[in-house]
N, C-alpha and C positions, 0 to 999 in steps of 0.2 A: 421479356420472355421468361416463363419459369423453368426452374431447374430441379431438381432431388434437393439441392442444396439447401433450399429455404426451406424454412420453419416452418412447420404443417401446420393450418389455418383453422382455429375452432371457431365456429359461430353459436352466439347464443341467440337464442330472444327471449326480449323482455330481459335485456341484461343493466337494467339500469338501478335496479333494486334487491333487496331479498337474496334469494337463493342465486338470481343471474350476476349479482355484481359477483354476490361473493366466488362464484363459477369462473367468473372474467378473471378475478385477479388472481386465484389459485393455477388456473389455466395460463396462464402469463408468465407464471413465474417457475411453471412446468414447461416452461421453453416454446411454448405455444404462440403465431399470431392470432391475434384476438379482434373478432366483429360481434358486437352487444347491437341488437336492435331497439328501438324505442317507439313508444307513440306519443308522449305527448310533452314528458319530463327532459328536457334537450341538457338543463343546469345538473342531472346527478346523471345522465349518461355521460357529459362529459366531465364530472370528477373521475370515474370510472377508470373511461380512459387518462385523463391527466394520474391516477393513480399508478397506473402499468406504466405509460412514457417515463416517470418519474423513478421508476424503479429500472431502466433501461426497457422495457419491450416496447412492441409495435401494438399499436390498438385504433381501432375506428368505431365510430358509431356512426349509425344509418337510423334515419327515421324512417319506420316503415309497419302499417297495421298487419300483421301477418293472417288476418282473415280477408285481405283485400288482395288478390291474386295479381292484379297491378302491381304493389306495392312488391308485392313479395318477390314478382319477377323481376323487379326494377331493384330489390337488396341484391337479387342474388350473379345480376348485371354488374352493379358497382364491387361485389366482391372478384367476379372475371377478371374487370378493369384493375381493382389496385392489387392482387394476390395472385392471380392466376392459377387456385385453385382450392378445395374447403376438404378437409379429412376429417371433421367431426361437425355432426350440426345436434344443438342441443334444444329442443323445445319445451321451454321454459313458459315463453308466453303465456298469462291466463287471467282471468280475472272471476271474481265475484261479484253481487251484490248485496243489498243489506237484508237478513236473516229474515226468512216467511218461512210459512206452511206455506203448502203447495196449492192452495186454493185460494189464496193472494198473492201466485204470481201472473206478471203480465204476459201477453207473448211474446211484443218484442223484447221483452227480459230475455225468458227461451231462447228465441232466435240469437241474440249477442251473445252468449252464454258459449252456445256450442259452436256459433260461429268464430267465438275467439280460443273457444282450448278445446276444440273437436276438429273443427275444416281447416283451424291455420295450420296445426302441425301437418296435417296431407299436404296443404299444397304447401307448406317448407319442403316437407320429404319427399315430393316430388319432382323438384327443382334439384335435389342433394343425388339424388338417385340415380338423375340426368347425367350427372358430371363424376360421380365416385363409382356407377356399376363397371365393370368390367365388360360388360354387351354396348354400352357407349361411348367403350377406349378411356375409361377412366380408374385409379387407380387401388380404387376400394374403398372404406371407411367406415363410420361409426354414426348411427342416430340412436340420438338419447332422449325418452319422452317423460318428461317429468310428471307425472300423473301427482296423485294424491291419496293417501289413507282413507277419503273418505269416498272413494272411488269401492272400495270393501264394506264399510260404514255405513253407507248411504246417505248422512247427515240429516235426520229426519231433524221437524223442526226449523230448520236452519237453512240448508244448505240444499236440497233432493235434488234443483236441475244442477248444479255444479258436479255434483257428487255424479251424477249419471253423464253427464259431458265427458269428466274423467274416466267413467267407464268405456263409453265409447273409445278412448285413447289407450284405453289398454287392449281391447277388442284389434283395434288398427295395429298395435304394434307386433302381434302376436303373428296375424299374416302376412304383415309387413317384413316382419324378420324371415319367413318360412319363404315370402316370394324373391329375395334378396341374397339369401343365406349361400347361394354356390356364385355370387357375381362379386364377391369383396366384400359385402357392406354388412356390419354386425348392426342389429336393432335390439336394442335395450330401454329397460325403464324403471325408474325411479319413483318411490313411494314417501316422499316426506307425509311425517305426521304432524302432529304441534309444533311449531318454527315459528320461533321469535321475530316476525317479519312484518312489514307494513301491512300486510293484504286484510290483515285481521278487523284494519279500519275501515276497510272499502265495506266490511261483512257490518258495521256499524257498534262493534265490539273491538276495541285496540287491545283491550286485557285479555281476552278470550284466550289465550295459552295459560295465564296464570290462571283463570276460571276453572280449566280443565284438568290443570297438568295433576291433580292428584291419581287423577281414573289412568295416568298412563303408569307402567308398571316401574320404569324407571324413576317414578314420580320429578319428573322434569320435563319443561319442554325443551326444543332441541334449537343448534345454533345452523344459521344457513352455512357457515364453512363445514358443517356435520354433514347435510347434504351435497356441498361442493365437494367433498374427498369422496363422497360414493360417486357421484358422477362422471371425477375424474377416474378412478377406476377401472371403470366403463370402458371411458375410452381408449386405456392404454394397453400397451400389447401383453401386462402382465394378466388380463381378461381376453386374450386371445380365442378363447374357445368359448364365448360366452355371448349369445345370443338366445333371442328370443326369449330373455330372464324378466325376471322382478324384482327390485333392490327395496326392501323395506325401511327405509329409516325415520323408525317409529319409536323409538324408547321400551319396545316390544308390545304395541297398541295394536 
């Protein structure tokens, strides 16, 4: 049975890399228990966690696609069963693919695109909403939607449906936070830009930060514990009043 006394539960997704791990283990060590989701990498979500145990915290990892509302309702079940309750859910989850014009994309490109970092964070914060509003005897909290710089940007060339996915997620969190905002639950989001992180691979360019980082003003790209300390942030009561925001960490891009 849970008590006040436990350590309030942050969930990531897509905490097995990038910006999530580095998320996990700052959140860990910010006195937090820690749930990273994954889809497919099971060997670095669970360094992850062996990184937090190792350091004394609690951590789990769940495989679970967060555009699969099975899935999702089934994370957000085993997190009931081992924690008895979640005070931060951070939607991290997202993916790319490799850099077209928009007249060489497919649709079911499209379709996966928004179906993984447009529908999964709804139905994450659906399920968070459930358990943390105050109209469902729950006791408040915090959702954190990682968007992207190029959500501003567009990412012509390269990137247009990720870039507008990410739009859609800022669109959501805007009235998400405004329908939320008298029942506990702060909604917030984060705007990484250049981030030295795997995904750049998936986009078919691993160098693509050093390609860029001249055009950013800090002329550097940035580290994912850069993004993890605004996230944490976010969630902490010293952002008490702080909803319905946009956290840019861009190097000023």
């Amino acid at each position: 049975m849970t008590t006040d006394s436990q350590a309030p539960l942050f969930l990531i997704t897509g905490g097995s890399r990038g910006v999530g791990a580095a998320a996990a283990r700052l959140a860990a060590a910010r006195g937090y228990d820690v749930v990273i989701s994954y889809v497919s990498d099971q060997t670095a979500a669970a360094s992850v966690v062996a990184d937090i145990e190792a350091a004394g915290g609690r951590a789990l990892a769940v495989r679970a696609d967060s555009a699969d509302p099975e899935q999702v309702a089934a994370l957000f079940a085993t997190i009931d069963r081992e924690f008895g309750r979640i005070d931060v859910l951070v939607n991290n989850a997202a993916m790319l693919m490799r850099q077209s014009r928009l007249e060489d994309l497919g649709f079911e490109r499209m379709q996966r695109i928004f179906a993984v970092n447009s529908i999964g964070p709804m139905l994450c914060a659906q399920q968070a909403v459930r358990r943390m509003s105050h109209r469902h005897g729950g006791r408040g909290g915090v959702i954190i939607n990682v968007s992207s710089a190029s959500a501003r940007l567009g990412s012509p060339n390269e990137y247009v449906d990720y870039a507008a996915s990410k739009g859609a997620l800022e669109t959501f969190t805007i009235g998400l936070a405004k329908e939320v905002a008298r029942e506990g639950i702060r909604v917030a989001c984060v705007r990484p830009g250049h981030i030295y992180t795997d995904m750049h691979a998936s986009g078919g360019e691993p160098g693509r930060v050093d390609r860029v980082k001249d055009t950013i003003p800090m002329g550097r790209g940035g580290q994912p514990e850069e993004v993890a300390r605004g996230i944490l942030w976010l969630a902490s009561d010293e952002a008490s009043f702080v909803t319905n925001t946009f956290l840019d960490v861009t190097g000023g891009k």
